[in-house]
N, C-alpha and C positions, 0 to 999 in steps of 0.2 A: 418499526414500532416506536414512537416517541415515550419519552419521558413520560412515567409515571401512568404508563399501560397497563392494562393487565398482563400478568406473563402468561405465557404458552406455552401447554406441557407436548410434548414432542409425540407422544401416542396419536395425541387429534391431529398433528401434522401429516402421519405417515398416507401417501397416497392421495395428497390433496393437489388439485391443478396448480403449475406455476404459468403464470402469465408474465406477457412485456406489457410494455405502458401503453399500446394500441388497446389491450384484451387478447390479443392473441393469443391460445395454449403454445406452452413452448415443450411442455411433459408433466410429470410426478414428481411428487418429493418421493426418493426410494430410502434416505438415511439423510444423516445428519452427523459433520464430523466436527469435532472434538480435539483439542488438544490440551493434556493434563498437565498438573503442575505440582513441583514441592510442596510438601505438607500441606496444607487444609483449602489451600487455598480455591476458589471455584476454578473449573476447566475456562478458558477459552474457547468460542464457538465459530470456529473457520468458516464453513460453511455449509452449502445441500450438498448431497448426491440427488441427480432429478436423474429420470429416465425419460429422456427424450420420447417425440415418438416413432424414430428408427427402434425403440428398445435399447436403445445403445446408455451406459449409466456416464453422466457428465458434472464436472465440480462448478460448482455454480458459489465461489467465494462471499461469506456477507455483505462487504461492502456494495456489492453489485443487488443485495436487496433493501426491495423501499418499501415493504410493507409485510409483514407477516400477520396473519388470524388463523383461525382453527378452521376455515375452509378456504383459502386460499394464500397463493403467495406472490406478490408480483416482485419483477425484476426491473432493470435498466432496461430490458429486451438484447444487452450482448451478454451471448452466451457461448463459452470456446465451446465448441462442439469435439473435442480432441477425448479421448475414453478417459475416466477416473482410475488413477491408479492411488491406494492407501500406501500412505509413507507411515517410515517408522515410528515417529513420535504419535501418530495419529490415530484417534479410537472412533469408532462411528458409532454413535448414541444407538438407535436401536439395535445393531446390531450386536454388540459388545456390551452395555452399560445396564443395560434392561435383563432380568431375569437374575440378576446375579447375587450372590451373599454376602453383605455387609453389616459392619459392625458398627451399634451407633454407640457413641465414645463415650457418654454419662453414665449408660449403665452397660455397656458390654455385652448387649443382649445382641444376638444375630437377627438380621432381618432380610426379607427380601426385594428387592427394587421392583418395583413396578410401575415407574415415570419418574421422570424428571422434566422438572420447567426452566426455560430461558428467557432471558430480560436481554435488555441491548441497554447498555452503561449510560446514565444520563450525559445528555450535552458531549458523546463518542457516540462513532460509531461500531466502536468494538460490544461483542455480546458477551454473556456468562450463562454458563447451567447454575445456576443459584438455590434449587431446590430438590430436595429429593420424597418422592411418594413412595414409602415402605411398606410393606405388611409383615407384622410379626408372628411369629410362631416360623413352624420348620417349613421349606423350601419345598416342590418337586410341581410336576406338570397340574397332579390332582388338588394340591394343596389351596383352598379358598378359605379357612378360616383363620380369625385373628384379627385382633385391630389395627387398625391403618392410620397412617399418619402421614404428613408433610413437615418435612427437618428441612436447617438448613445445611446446605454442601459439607460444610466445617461438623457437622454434628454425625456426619459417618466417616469411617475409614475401612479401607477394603478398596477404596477406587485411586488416591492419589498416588505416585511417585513416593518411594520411599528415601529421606533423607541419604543413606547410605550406599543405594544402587549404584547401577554403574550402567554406561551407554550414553549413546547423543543424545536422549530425553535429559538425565538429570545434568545433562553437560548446557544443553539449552536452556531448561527451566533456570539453571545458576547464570546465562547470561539475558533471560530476558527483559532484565528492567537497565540492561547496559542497552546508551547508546550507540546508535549507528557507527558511526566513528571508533568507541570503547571495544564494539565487538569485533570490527574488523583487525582492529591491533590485537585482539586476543587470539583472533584466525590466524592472524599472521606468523605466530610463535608457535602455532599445532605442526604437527610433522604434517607431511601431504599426506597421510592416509586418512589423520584423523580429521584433518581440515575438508576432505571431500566426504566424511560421512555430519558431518555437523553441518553442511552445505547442503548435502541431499535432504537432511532431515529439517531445513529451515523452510517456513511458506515462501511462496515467490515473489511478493511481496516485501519481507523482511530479508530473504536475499538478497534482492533488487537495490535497497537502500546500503547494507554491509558491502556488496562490489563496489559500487559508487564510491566507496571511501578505501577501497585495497588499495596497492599497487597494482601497475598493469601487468606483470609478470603472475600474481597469485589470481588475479581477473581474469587469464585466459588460461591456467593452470585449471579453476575450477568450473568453468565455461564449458572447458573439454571434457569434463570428466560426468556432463550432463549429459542424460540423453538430447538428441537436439530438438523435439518437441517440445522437454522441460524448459530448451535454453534458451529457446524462443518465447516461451513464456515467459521468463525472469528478462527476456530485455525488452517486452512491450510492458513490463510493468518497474523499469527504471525510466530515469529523466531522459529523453528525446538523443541532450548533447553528448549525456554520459555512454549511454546504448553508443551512439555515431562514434565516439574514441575509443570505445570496447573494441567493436566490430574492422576499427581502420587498423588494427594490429594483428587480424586474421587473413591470413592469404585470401584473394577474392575469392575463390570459389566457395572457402567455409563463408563467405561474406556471403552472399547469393542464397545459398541455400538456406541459411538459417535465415536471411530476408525475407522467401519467399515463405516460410513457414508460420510469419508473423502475421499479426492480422494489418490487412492491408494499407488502415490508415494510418498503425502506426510505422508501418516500413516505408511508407512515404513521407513522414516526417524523418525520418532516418536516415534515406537515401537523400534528401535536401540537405542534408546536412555535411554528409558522405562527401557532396560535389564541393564542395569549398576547402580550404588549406586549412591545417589544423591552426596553425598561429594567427588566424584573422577572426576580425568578428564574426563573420558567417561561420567559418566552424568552431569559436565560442561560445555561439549564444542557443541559446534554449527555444524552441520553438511555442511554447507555452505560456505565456505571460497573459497576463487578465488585461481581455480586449470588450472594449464598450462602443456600442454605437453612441453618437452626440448626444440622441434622447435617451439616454439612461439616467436616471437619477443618482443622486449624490446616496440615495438608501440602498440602493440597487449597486454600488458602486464597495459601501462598505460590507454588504451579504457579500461578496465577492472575496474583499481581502481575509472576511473572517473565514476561508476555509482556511481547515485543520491542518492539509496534507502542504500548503502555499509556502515555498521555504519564507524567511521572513525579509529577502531583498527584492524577491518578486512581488510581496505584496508590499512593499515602499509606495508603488504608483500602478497606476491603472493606463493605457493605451486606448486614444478613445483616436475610432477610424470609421468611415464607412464600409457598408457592410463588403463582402461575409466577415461574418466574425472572427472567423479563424484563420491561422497566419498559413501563408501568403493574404493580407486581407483587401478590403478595397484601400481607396486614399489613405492616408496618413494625415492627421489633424491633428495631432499635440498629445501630450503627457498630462495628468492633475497628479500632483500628488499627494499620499495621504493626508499628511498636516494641514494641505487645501481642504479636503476633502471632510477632516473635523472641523473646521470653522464654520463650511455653510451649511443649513437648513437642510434635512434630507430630499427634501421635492425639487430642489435646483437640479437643472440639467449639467451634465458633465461637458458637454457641450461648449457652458457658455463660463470653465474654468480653465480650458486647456492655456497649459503654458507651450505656446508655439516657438517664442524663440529661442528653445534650446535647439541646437540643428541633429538633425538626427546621426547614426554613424552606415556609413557605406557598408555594405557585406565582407568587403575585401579592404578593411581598414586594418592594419597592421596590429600586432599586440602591443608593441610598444604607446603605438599610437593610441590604444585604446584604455590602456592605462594611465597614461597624460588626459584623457579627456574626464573619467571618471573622478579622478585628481583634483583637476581644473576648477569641475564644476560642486565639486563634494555630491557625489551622486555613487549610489550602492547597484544601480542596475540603470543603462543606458538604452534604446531603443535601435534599432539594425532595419535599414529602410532601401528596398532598392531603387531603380534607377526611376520606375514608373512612380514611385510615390508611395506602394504598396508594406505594411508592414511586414517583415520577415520573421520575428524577433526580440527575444532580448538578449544583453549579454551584462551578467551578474558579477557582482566583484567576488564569491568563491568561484568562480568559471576562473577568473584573472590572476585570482592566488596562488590557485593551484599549476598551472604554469610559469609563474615566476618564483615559485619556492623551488630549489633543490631536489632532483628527482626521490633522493630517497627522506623527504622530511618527513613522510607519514608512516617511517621508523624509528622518528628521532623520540623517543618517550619526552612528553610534557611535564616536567616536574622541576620549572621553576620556582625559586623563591616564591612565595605568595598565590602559587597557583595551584588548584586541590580540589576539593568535594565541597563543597558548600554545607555548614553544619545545621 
């Protein structure tokens, strides 16, 4: 739903077809989950429960929808087909939210829910329950009279987290506006019991990004402590290189198994990765980097850099190759990079900006080597090309850091001089 849609309250959702982007039915919406938050603040909206048409109930995450209306819902068309199971920070809107007794906070009169509507955050793709549909007077299955209204979220309580609880909800709720990085230094100071229930209780997603910045020692500490289903999820929703140096510290056969658990395409970018020596470019770089064919546009070029999720060394430049697009790709043609890329007109072809003679790097280019080049050239992210011409890659200079830093730097607390919270 874009920006400044109408919202939609989750009653007209229940039991409406989800679709992929063919039309195909994929199942029902059977619920909708929820994750709540300290005081007033609106929930966070994860995503469906659809029920297949095995009957089987499956988590079909927001991000993975492009369109919601009050009859219907489409998706990407990938859907893990693996069963839904409710975690513990998590409420499912009709099921739990709806029917219930709260208290609207002006005047303390009791009411009862009966809908709430969600929005998706302008210019995010994150959603919020933003509204709630009440009716007052007393509560029970017969009860139909009484005036009715729509509040917003903040104008009831009875549903949020209470400041003073206790559990991995309000443990999470107090880290979720910490960064990736912030949180994992705070995992990393939990004993290991409480670090593996704040781990189960985070989406796989925001796990995905908190490993990526652990040690590897607390990385396969709480890897294991997941069912392998769940672990397989959280490592086709990390980076390609980070997953592939997870994985090369697990005896092969944990390797394999949780490989094959994965969804296919991405355990083949994983396994590409797997075959190469950890200290070279090919097991450096990221199989992911924004690939263009020649005819692309310089508009079509910055739609690309502006996604959200694009660390901000991958989107420095763009890789413009013949096709397929995606890495292993055809020929290798050059690099543009961004600051090209604002100078000219958006209708230019990328085509006819590629900077060809930078030379690209071998897959089995040394670290050292690859640190010297990045150096050389003042370049944040370098291109990995094999032998046929084919792009493989890139390799980032936090790929390069993080191997030349000190194994234990990401224990060292940051609290230099002049270094802190921005006020």
């Amino acid at each position: 739903m874009a920006a400044g849609a109408p919202r939609v309250f989750v009653s007209h959702l229940a039991g409406v077809p989800v679709f992929d982007p063919v039309g195909d039915q994929v199942g029902r919406v059977s619920d909708l989950v929820a994750m709540l938050r300290v005081g007033r603040r609106p929930p966070r909206l994860l995503g469906m429960v659809v029920e297949v048409l095995s009957r089987r109930r499956v988590f079909v995450p927001m991000t993975r929808v492009t369109g919601v209306a009050s009859g219907q819902v489409i998706t990407t068309g990938v859907v893990n087909m693996r069963r839904f199971e409710q975690r513990p920070t998590e409420r499912l809107v009709l099921g739990e939210l709806l029917d219930r007794r709260v208290t609207l906070v002006e005047s303390g009169e009791e009411v009862t829910v009966l809908d709430v509507a969600i929005q998706q955050l302008p210019a995010r793709r994150d959603w919020e329950i933003d509204k709630v549909f009440v009716r007052k007077g007393k509560g029970g299955v017969l009860s139909r009279k009484g005036e009715t209204l729509t509040v917003e979220w903040s104008a009831v309580t009875g549903f949020s987290l209470e400041e003073h609880g206790q559990g991995a909800e309000n443990l999470l709720a107090t880290f979720e506006r910490l960064r990736p990085a912030d949180l994992a230094n705070a995992l990393h100071h939990l004993s290991p019991k409480r670090r593996a229930e704040v781990a189960a209780a985070l989406d796989d997603d925001r796990l995905a990004d908190v490993l990526e910045e652990l040690p590897e020692d607390d990385q396969i500490e709480i890897l294991g402590k997941l069912k392998e289903e769940r672990a397989a999820d959280v490592l086709e929703a990390m980076d390609p290189d980070d997953a592939a140096d997870l994985l090369s510290e697990l005896p092969e056969e944990d390797q394999e198994r949780l490989l094959t658990l994965m969804r296919p395409d991405d355990a083949a970018d994983v396994r590409r990765l797997l075959a190469y020596e950890e200290r070279t470019a090919g097991g450096l770089m990221t199989t992911e980097p924004i690939v263009l064919r020649p005819d692309a546009t310089v508009a079509d070029a910055l739609a690309r850099v502006r996604q959200q999720d694009l660390s901000p060394a991958l989107a420095a430049q763009v890789y413009v190759c013949r096709p397929p697009d995606e890495t292993p790709t055809g020929k290798y043609l050059g690099t543009v990079h961004f600051q090209r890329l604002l100078r000219d007109p958006p209708f230019t072809l990328v085509g006819s900006l590629v900077d060809s003679d930078l030379p690209p790097l071998g897959p089995d280019t040394p670290l050292p080597a690859v640190t010297s080049y990045l150096a050389a050239y003042n370049m944040v992210a370098a291109p990995v090309v094999d032998e046929s011409g084919s792009l493989l890659g890139a390799v980032t200079v936090d790929d390069v850091l993080d191997h030349l830093l000190p194994d234990d730097w990401r224990e060292t607390e940051f609290h230099e001089e002049g270094a802190g919270h921005g006020g």
